[in-house]
C-alpha positions, 0 to 999 in steps of 0.5 A: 215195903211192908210193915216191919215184924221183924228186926235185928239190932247189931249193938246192945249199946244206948242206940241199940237198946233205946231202939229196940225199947221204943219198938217194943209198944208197937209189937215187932220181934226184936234181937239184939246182937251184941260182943259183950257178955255183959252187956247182953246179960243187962239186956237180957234182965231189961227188955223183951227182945231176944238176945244173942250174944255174938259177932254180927258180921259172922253168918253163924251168928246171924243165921242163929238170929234168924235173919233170913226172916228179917225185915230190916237190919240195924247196925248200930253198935259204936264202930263204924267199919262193924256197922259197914260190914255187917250192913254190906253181909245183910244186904248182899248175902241175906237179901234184907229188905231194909238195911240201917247203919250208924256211921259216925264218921261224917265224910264217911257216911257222904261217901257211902251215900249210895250204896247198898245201905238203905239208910245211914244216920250220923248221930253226930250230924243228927244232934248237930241238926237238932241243936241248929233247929233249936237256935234258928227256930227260937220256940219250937220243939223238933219233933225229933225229940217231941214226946207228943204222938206226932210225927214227921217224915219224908215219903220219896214218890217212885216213878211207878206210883199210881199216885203220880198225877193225881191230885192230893184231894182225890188220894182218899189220905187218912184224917190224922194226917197232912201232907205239909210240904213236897221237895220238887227237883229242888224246889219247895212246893206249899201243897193244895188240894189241886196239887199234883203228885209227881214222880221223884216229889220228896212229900213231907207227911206231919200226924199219927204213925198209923195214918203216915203209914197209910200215906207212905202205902197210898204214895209209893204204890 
């Protein structure tokens, strides 16, 4: 997938806006879509982005926020079957490449796994995930919550990758960047420069966001 330029926000609440903040530095155009008068009104005074104030699982309203255009959707507001709905709508009648929902409901989300939501985050599970990191890993900081340039993701290999067989030393990976790990069919796998990437490998990539990004071009190719 192509770099984001575009992104729709459904919810202007302390998810949403502190979504569309971060996002601001790094150039994307940004609209939030949110119910309340209010709440658009104080976005409005407070960021950037363009803000719409509607139901974001009504097509007038996305259609209004352009969304034909939409690299990516993010239902975040604080009701999980809204987020569901609106998700489905951008997906399926809109054809949005990458579609993110907030589904606070654990057993929910698990169910959802799957569907045409290309990615659903709890953000009780997420905060569960960073206190228990914490604990166990007396010490360290996750970088979830770092405020350093770093960062870490998972990069999924496609079964269609030029990469596949080849080894990690001959993918030319920029310098501000390591491959730090790769989950293989259930199995950790500590990364050389002999090792060789194989299809469905989850590959964890640690270092700048520009050259992550140059890592997920050159593994999912």
């Amino acid at each position: 997938m192509k770099r984001a330029n575009y992104v729709i926000i459904a919810g202007g609440g302390e998810i949403g806006s502190t979504l569309a903040k971060l996002l601001e530095p790094s150039g994307i155009d940004v609209v939030i879509i949110d119910k309340d008068p209010q709440v658009c009104e104080k976005l409005s005074s407070e960021l950037k982005a363009l803000i719409i104030c509607g139901d974001a699982s009504d097509k007038k309203t996305l259609e209004e926020a352009k969304i034909k255009f939409a690299d990516v959707f993010v239902a975040a507001t604080g009701n999980d079957s809204e987020n569901i709905v609106a998700c489905e709508l951008a997906k399926r009648a809109y054809k949005v490449p990458l579609v993110l929902a907030r589904v606070d409901d654990v057993e929910r989300a698990e169910m959802l796994s799957g569907a045409s939501i290309d990615l659903i985050v709890s953000s009780v599970q997420v905060a569960a995930m960073v206190f228990v990191n914490v604990i166990t890993l007396p010490g360290t900081t996750p970088t979830l919550i770092s405020e350093t340039m770093m960062k870490a993701v998972e990069i999924r290999v496609p079964e269609d990758s030029r990469a596949i067989g080849r080894k990690i030393r001959d993918l030319l990976l920029p310098l501000d960047c390591v491959i730090a790990a790769i989950l293989r069919v259930g199995k950790l796998v500590i990364p050389r420069g002999d090792t060789m990437i194989r299809s469905g490998d989850i590959v964890a990539v640690i270092g700048k966001e520009e050259a992550i990004r140059k890592v997920a071009e050159i593994l999912r190719k």
